[in-house]
C-alpha positions in Angstrom: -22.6 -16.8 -6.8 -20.4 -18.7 -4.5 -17.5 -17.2 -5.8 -18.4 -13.6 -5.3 -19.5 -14.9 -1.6 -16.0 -16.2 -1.2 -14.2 -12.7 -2.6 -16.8 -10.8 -0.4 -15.4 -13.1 2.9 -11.7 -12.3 2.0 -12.4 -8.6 1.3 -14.0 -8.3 5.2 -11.5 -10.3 6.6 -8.6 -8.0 4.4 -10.0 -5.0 5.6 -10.3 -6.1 9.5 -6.3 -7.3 9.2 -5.7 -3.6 7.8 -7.2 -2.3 11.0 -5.0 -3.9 13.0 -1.8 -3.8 11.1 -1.8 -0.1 10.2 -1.2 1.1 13.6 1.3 -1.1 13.9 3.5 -0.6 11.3 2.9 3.4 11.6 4.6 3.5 15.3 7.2 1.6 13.8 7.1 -2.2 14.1 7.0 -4.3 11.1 9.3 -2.4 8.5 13.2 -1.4 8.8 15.4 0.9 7.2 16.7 -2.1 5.0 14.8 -5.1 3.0 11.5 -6.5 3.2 8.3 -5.1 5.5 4.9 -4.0 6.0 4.6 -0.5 4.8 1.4 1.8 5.4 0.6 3.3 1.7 -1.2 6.8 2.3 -3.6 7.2 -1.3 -5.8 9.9 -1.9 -9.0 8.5 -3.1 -9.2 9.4 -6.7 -13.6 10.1 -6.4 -13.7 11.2 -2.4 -10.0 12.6 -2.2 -9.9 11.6 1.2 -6.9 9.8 2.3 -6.7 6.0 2.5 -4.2 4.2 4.1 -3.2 0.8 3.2 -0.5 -1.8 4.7 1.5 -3.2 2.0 4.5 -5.9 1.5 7.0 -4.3 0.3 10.7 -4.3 -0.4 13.2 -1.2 0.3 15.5 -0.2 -2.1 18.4 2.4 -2.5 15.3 5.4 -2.9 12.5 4.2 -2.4 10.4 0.8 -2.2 8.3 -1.7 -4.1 5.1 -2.2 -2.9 2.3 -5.7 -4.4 -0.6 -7.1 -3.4 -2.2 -10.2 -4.3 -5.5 -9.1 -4.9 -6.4 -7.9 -8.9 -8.6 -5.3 -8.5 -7.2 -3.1 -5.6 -8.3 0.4 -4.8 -5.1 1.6 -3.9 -3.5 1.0 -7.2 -6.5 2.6 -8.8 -5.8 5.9 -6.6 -1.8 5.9 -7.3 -2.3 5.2 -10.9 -5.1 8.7 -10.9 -2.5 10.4 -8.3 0.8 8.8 -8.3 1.3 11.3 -5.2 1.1 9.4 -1.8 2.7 9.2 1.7 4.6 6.0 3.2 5.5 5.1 6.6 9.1 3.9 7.1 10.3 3.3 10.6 7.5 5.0 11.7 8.0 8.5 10.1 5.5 9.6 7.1 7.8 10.4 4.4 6.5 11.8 0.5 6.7 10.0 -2.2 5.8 9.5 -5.8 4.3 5.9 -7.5 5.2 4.6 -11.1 2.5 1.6 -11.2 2.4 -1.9 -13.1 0.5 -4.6 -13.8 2.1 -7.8 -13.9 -0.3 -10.9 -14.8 -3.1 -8.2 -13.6 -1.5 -7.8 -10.2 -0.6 -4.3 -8.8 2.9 -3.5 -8.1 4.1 0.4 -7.4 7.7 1.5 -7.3 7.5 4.9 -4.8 10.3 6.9 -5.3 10.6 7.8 -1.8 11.7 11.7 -0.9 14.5 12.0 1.5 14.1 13.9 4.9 
């Protein structure tokens, strides 16, 4: 019982840090052309089919990026792996891109091959 009070804590306090990151990182700030970032994910819920953002660490590389999260049971990677279809911010410009996910010791890591401009 403690335990799910604990994950229920980290979820609110996630979810508030999104809030305030996402903005952020879609003006610009936080990512570059080159190496390591904060990148906003754009997923389309795979039961709504709204679109849900997420800021990600992530790592840029010659097309595209790698994107993890340390959580196990993340929505996001539930919508990529149902529509591997999805936007990303880099440098503050919402480029298309397509996911190939994995699951490494049951965390989610998504390699977007990102579309050029």
């Amino acid at each position: 019982m403690a335990e799910r009070r604990a994950t229920v804590r980290v979820g609110g306090v996630l979810r508030l840090l999104n809030r305030v990151v996402e903005p952020v990182v879609r003006a610009g700030l936080g990512n570059s052309l080159a190496g390591p970032g904060v990148f906003v994910v754009e997923t389309t819920g795979r039961r709504s089919g709204l679109r849900r953002p997420v800021p990600l660490l992530g790592l840029r590389t010659a097309d595209g990026l790698v994107v993890a999260t340390i959580r196990r049971d993340s929505q996001w990677a539930r919508n990529l792996q149902q529509r591997p279809e999805a936007d990303v911010w880099i440098a503050g410009r919402r480029r298309r891109a397509t996911a190939t996910l994995a699951r490494p010791a049951g965390r989610a890591v998504a390699r977007l091959s990102v579309q050029p401009c």
